[in-house]
Biotite code that builds the C-alpha atoms (Angstrom):
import biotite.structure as struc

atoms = struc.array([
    struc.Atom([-18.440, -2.051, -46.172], chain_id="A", res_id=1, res_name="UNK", atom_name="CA", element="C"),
    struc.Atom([-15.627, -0.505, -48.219], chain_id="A", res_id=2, res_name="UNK", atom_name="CA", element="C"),
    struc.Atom([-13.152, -2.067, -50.307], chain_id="A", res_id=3, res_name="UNK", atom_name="CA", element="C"),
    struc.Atom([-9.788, -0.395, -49.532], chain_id="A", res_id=4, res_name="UNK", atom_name="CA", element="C"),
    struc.Atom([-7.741, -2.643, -51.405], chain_id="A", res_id=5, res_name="UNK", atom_name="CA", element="C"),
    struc.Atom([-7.673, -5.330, -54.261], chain_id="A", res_id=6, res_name="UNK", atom_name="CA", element="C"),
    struc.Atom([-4.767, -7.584, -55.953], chain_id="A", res_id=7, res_name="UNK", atom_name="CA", element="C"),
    struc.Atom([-4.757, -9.659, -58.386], chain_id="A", res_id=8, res_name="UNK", atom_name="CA", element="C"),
    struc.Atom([-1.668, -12.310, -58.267], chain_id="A", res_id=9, res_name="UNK", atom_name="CA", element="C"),
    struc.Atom([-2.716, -14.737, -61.127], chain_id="A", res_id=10, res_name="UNK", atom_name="CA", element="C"),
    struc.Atom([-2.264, -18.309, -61.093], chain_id="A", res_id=11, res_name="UNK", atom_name="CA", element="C"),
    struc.Atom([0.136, -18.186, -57.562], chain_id="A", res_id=12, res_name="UNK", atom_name="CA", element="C"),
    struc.Atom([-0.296, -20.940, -54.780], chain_id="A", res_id=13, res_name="UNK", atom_name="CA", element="C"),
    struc.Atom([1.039, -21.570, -51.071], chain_id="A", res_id=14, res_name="UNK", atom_name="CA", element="C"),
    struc.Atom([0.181, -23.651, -48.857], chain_id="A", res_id=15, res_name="UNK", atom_name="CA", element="C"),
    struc.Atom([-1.269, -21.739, -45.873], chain_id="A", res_id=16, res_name="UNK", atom_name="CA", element="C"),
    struc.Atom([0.395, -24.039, -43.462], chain_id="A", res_id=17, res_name="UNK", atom_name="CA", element="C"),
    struc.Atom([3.931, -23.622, -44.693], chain_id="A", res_id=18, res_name="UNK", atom_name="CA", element="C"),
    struc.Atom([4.036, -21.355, -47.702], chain_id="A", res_id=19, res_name="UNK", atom_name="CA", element="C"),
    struc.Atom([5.544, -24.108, -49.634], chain_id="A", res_id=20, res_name="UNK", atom_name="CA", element="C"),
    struc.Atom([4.327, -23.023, -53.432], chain_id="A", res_id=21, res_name="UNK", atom_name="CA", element="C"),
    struc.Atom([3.438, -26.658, -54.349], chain_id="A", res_id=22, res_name="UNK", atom_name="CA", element="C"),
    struc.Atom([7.148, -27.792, -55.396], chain_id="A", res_id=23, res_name="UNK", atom_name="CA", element="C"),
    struc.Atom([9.254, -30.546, -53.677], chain_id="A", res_id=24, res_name="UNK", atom_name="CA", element="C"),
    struc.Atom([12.674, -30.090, -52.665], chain_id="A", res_id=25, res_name="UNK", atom_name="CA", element="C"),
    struc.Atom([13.804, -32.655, -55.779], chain_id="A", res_id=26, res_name="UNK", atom_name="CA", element="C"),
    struc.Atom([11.880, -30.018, -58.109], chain_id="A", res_id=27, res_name="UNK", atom_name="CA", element="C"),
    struc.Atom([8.944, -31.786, -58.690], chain_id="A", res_id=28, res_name="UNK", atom_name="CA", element="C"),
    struc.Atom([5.213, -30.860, -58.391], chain_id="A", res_id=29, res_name="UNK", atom_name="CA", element="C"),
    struc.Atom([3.999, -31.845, -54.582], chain_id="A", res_id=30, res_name="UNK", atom_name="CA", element="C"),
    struc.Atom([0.641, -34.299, -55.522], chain_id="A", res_id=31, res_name="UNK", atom_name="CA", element="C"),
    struc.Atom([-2.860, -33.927, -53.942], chain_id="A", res_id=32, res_name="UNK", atom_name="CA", element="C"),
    struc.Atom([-3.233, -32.058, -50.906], chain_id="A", res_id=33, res_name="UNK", atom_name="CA", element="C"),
    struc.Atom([-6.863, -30.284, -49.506], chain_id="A", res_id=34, res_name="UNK", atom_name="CA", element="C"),
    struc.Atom([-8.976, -27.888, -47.988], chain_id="A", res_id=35, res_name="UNK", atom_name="CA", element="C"),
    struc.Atom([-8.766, -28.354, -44.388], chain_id="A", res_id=36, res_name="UNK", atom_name="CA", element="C"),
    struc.Atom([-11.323, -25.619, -42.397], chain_id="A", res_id=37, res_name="UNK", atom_name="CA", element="C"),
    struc.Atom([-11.308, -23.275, -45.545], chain_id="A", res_id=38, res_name="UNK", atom_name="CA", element="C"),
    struc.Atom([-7.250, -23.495, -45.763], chain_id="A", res_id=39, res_name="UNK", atom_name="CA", element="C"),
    struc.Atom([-5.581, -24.869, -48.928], chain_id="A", res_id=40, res_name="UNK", atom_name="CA", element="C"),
    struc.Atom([-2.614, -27.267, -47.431], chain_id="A", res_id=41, res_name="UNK", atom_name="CA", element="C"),
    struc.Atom([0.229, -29.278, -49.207], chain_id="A", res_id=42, res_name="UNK", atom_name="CA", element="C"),
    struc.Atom([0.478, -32.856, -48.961], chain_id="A", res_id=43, res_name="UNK", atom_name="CA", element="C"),
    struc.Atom([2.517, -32.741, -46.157], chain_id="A", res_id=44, res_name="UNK", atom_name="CA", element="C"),
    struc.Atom([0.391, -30.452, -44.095], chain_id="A", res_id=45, res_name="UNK", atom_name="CA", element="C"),
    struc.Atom([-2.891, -32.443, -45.232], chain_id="A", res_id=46, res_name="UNK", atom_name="CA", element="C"),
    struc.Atom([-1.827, -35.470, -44.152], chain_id="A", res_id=47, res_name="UNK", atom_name="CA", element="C"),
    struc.Atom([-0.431, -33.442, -40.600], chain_id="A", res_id=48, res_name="UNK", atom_name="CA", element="C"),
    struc.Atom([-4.001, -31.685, -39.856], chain_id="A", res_id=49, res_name="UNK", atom_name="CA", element="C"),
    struc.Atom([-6.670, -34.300, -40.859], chain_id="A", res_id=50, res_name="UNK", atom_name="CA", element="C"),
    struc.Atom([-4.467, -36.101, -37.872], chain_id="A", res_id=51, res_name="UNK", atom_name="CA", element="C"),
    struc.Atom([-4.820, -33.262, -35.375], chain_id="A", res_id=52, res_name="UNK", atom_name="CA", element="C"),
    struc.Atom([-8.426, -31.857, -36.179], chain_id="A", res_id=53, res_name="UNK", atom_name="CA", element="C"),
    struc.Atom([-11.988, -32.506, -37.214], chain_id="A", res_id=54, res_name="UNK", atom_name="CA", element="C"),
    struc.Atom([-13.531, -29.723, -39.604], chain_id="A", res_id=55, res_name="UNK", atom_name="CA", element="C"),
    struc.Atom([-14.532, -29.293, -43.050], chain_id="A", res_id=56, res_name="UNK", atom_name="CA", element="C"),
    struc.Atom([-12.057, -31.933, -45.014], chain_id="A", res_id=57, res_name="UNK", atom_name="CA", element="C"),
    struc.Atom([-11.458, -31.767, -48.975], chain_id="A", res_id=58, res_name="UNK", atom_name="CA", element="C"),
    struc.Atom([-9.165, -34.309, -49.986], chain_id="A", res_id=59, res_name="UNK", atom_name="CA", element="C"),
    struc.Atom([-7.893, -32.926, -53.688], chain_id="A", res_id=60, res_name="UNK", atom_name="CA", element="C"),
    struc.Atom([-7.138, -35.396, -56.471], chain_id="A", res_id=61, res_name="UNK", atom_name="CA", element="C"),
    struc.Atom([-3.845, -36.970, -55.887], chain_id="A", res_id=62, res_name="UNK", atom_name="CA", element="C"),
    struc.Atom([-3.461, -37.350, -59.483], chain_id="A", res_id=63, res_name="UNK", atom_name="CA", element="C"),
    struc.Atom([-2.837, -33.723, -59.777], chain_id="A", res_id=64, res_name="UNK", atom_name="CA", element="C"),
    struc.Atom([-1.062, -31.177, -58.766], chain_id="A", res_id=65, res_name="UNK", atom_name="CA", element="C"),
    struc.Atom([-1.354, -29.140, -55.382], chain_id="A", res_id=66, res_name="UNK", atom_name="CA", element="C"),
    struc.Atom([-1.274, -26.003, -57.955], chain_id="A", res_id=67, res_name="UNK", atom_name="CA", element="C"),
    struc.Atom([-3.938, -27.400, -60.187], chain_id="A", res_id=68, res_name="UNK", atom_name="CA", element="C"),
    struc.Atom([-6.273, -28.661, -57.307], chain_id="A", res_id=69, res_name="UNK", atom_name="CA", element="C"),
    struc.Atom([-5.952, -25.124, -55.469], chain_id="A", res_id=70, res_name="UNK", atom_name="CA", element="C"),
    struc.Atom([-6.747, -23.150, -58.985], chain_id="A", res_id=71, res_name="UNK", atom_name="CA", element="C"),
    struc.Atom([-9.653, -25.754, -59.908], chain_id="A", res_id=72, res_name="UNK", atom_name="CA", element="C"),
    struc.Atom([-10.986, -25.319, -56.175], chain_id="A", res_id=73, res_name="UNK", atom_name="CA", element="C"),
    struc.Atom([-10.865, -21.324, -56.742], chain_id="A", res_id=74, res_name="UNK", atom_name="CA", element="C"),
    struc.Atom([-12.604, -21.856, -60.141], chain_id="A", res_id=75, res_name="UNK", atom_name="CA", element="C"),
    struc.Atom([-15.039, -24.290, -58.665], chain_id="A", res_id=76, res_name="UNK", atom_name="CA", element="C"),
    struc.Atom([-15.865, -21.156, -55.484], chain_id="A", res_id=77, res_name="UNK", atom_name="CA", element="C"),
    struc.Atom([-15.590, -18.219, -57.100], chain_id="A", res_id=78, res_name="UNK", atom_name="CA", element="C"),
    struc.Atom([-15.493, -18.306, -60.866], chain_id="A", res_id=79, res_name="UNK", atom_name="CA", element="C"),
    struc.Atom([-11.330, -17.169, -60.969], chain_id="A", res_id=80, res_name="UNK", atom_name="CA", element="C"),
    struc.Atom([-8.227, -19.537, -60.511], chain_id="A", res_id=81, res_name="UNK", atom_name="CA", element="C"),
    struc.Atom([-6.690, -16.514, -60.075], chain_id="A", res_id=82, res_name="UNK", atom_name="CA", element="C"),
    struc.Atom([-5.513, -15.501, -56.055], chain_id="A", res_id=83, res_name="UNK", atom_name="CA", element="C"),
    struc.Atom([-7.667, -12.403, -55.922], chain_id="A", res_id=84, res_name="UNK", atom_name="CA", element="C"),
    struc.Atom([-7.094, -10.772, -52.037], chain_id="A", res_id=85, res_name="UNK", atom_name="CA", element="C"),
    struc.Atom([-9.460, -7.917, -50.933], chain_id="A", res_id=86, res_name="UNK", atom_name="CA", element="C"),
    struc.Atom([-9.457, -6.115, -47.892], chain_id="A", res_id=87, res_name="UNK", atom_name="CA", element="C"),
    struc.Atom([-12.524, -4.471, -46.863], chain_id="A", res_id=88, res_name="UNK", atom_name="CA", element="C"),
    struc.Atom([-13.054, -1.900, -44.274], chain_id="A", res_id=89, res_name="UNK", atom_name="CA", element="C"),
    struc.Atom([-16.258, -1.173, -41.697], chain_id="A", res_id=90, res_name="UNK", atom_name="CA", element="C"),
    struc.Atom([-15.465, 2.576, -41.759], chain_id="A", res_id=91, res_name="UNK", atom_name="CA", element="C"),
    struc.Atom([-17.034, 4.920, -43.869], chain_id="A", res_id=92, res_name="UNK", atom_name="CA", element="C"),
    struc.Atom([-15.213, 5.612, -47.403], chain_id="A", res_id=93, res_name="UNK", atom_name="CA", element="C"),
    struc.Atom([-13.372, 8.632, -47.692], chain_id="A", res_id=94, res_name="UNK", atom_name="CA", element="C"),
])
């Protein structure tokens, strides 16, 4: 395998339900969320899928923020909060 790409984008964090980026329409920090199946979900969306689905279920601290759950999680699984995406190819490198 090859990677073909890399980005680093820092500290970000959607939801990868809605996109929401962890702020409530008053401008306030959305509280708690999870992991649902390997996906990092608002509040909103958490409380939606753990209705509609059985799978791997992290409920985050509702004490904190979405943001600071998500980045903790990533620092927790892979040593970064950053959002680091790679894409990675089969093909041979050229």
């Amino acid at each position: 395998m090859n990677k073909v790409w890399s980005g680093n984008f820092g500290g970000a964090v959607y939801c990868d339900l809605c996109n929401c980026d962890g702020w409530g329409d008053d401008d306030h920090p959305l509280m708690g969320g999870g992991i649902v199946d390997g996906y990092a979900l608002c509040p909103d969306c958490f409380n939606k899928a753990i209705k509609e689905r059985a799978g791997e279920i992290i409920r985050f601290d509702q004490a904190k923020t979405f943001g600071d759950n998500v980045r903790e999680y990533r620092l927790k699984e892979t040593g970064s909060p950053d959002l680091i995406i790679e894409i990675w190819t089969l093909g041979k490198k050229e």
